[in-house]
N, C-alpha and C positions, 0 to 999 in steps of 0.2 A: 847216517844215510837218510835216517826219515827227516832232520831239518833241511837237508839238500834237495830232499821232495816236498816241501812244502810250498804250498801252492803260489805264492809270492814267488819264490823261485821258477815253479810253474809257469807262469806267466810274465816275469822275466822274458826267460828263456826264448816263449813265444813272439815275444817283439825282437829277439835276433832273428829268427828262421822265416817269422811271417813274409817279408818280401818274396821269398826264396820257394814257398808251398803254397798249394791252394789248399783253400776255407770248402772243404770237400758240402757238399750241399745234405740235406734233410729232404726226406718224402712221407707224407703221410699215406697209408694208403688201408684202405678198407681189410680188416680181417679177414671178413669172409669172403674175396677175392681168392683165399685160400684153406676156404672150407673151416675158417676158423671163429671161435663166438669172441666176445669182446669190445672193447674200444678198438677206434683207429691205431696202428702200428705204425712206428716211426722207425725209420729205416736212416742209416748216417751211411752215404753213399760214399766210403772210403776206396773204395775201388778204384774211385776217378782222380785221384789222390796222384803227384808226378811218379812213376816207375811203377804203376798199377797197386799200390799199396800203401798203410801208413809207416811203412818202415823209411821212408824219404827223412818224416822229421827226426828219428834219432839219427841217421846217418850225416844230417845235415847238421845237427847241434852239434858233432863230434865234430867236423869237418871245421866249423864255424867259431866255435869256442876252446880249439884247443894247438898246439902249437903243432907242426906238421912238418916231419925229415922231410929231407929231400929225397929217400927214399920212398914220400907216401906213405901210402896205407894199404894196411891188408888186413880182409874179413873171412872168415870161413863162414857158410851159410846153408840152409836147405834148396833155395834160391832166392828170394824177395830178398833179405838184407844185404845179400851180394848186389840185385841188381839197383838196391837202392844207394848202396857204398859207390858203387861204378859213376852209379848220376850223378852224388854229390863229390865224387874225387873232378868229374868232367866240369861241372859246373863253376867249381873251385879251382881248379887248373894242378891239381895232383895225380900222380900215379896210382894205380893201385892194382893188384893182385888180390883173387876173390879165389876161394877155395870151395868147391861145392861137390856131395857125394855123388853117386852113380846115380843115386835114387833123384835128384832135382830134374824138373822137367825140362824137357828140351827148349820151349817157350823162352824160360826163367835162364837158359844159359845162353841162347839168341840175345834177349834184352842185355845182358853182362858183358859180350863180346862188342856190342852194336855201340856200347856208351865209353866201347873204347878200353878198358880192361884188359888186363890179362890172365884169364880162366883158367884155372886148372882143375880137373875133373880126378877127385882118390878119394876111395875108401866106398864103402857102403852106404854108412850114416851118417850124421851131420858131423858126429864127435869124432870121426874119422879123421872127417875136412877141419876142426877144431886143432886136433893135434898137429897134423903138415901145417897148418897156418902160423902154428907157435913156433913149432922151429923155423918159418922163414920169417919170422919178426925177429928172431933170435938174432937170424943170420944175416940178415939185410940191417935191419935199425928200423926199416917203417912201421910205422904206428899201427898197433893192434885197433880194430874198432870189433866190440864185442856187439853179439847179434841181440841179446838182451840180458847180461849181467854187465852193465856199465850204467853208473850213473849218469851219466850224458846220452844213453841210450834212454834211459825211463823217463829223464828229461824231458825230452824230443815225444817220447809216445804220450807224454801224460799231455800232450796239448790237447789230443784229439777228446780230452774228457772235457777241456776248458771249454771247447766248438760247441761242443755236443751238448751242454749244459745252457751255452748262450742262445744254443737254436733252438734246444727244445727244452724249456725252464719244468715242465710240468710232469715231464716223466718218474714212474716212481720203481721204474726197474728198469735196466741197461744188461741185454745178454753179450756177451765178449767171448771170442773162442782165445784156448792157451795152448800156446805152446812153450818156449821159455818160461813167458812167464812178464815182459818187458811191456806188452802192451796192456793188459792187464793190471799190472803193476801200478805204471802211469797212469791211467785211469782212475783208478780205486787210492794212489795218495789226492788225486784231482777232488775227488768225491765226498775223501771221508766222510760215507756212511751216509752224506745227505742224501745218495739214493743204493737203491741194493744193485748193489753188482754182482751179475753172477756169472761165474767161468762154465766154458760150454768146453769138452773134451771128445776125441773121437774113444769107443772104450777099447782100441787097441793100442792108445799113447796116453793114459790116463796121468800126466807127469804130476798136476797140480795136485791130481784130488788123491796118488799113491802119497805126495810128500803131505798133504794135509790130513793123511788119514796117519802117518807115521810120527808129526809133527816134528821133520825135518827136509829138506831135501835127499830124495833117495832116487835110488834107478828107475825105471820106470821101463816098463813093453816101451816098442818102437814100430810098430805097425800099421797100418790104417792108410787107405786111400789117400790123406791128408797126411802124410809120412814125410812129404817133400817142405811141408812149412808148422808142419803140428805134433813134434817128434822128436825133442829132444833126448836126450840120454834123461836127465834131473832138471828140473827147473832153476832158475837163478838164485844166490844165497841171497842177490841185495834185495829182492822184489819180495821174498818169502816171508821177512814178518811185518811188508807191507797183505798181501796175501790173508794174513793170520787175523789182522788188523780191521781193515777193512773189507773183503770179500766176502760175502756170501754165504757163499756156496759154491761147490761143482757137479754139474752132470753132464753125465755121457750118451754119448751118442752112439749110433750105428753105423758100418761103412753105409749099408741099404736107403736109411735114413739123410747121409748127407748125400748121394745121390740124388735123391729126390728132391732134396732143398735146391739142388743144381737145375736140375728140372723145371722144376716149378717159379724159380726166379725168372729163368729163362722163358720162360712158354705164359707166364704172366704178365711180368714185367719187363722181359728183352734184357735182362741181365748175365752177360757172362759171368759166373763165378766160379771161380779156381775153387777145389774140395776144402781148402783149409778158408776162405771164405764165405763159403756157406753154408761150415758147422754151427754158426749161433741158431741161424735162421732155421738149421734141421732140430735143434733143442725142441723150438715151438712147433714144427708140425710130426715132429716123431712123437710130441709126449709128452717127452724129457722134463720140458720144463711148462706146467698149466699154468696158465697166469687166475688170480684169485677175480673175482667178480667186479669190475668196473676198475681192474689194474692197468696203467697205461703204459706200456713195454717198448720200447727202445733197442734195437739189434743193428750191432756195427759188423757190417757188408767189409769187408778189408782185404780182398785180394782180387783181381783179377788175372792173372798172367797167366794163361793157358792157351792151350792151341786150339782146347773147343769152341765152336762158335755156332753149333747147335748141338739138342740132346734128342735122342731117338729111345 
């Protein structure tokens, strides 16, 4: 798995999907704009990214590089990988069935229905929608597309580290929120270790940093405002001794904390961001994570798909 992520592969991959996604853009922008000391902050606007997220490019590397029943595809999801499988099945001219729990936002099941899918709404939590999706892979033949334990998933997300490295050469630390574990993942084989990556968690879905503190994949709480994309049951086997490898670190966050981060994107910068998009950026103004004295820090923005479009 780790030569399948090696960065040649990497970028491979990216001259399949490139026509297909945009080259999400860079912002710099003042610290203390946010009451913060330091250098300018580099911001990787994934948000604007096609389906509101970076989950387009693994759904698109699946979609693109691999062979496709005629029964399609089907993805169980929180919502972003559903509504990213839906764009890449439309775009590609496939079927697909998206499984997503009671907890995914109504936004994120709007965009799934709208790109033309067919939605089904079970279970609770994601792995609820994980198990109904295996049995009707079982039962139909279409293709499983996994939300981040598939190699052609970490494929797709580890572009966003190759972007992020060509726009901004000079960073020496990249905060990432986890949830699977896929984005993440991709990134940090992207990396190796040439810059620190460090995983940003809400502390009611801690999945990375219970399996990094257990040194396997384990259960993990499933809680947190950010429930809906940051909440897995365990993190992924394939991405975990990329994880071990190249990461960091992880810390947690507060739901109070990425409220705020939602806020304050907003009311600064005019940025919608969905909760599980704005937990890297709550790392740095909860605390979480202090950047060291003339550290230049790097924060991927990766979801928007919400209904909010102000905060009060």
């Amino acid at each position: 798995m780790r030569d399948g992520l090696a960065r040649n592969n990497i970028a491979r991959n990216y001259d399949i999907i490139r026509p297909y996604i945009r080259r999400t853009p860079v912002v710099q922008i003042d610290a203390s704009d946010f009451d913060l000391p330091g250098p300018p902050l580099t911001l990787k606007c994934e948000f604007m990214q096609h389906t509101g997220s970076f989950k387009a490019r693994g759904a698109l590397t699946n979609l693109l590089t691999r062979a496709i029943p005629a029964a399609g595809v089907v993805a169980a999801s929180g919502g972003n990988h559903g509504v990213a499988v839906a764009y890449a099945a439309r775009k590609t001219g496939h079927p697909a069935r998206i499984f997503v729990p009671e907890v995914a936002s109504p936004a994120k099941m709007d965009r799934i229905r709208g790109y033309g899918a067919d939605l089904v709404v079970t279970g609770r939590r994601y792995n609820d929608s994980l198990i109904a999706s295996e049995h009707w892979a079982a039962d139909s033949g279409a293709l499983a597309i996994h939300a981040y334990d598939q190699p052609e998933t970490l494929l797709g997300q580890g572009s966003v580290g190759l972007e992020f490295e060509e726009q901004a050469p000079y960073l020496d630390t990249i905060l990432v929120a986890c949830g699977g574990g896929g984005l993440i993942g991709g990134i940090a084989a992207w990396f190796e270790r040439r810059v620190r990556i460090v995983g940003v968690e809400p502390t009611g879905a801690p999945t990375l940093y219970r399996a990094l503190e257990a040194g396997r994949p384990v259960d993990a709480e499933a809680g947190s405002i950010a429930a809906d994309s940051l909440a897995p049951k365990r993190v992924g086997e394939l991405m975990f001794p990329l994880a071990q490898k190249y990461i960091d670190r992880v810390v947690l966050v507060e739901d109070e904390d990425i409220r705020a981060s939602q806020h304050a994107l907003w009311s600064t910068l005019r940025v919608v961001a969905e909760p599980g998009g704005a937990a890297a950026f709550a790392a740095l103004l909860g605390r979480a994570y202090v950047p060291s004295e003339g550290e230049r820090v790097g924060v991927l923005l990766c979801g928007a798909n919400t209904t909010a479009v102000s905060f009060t």
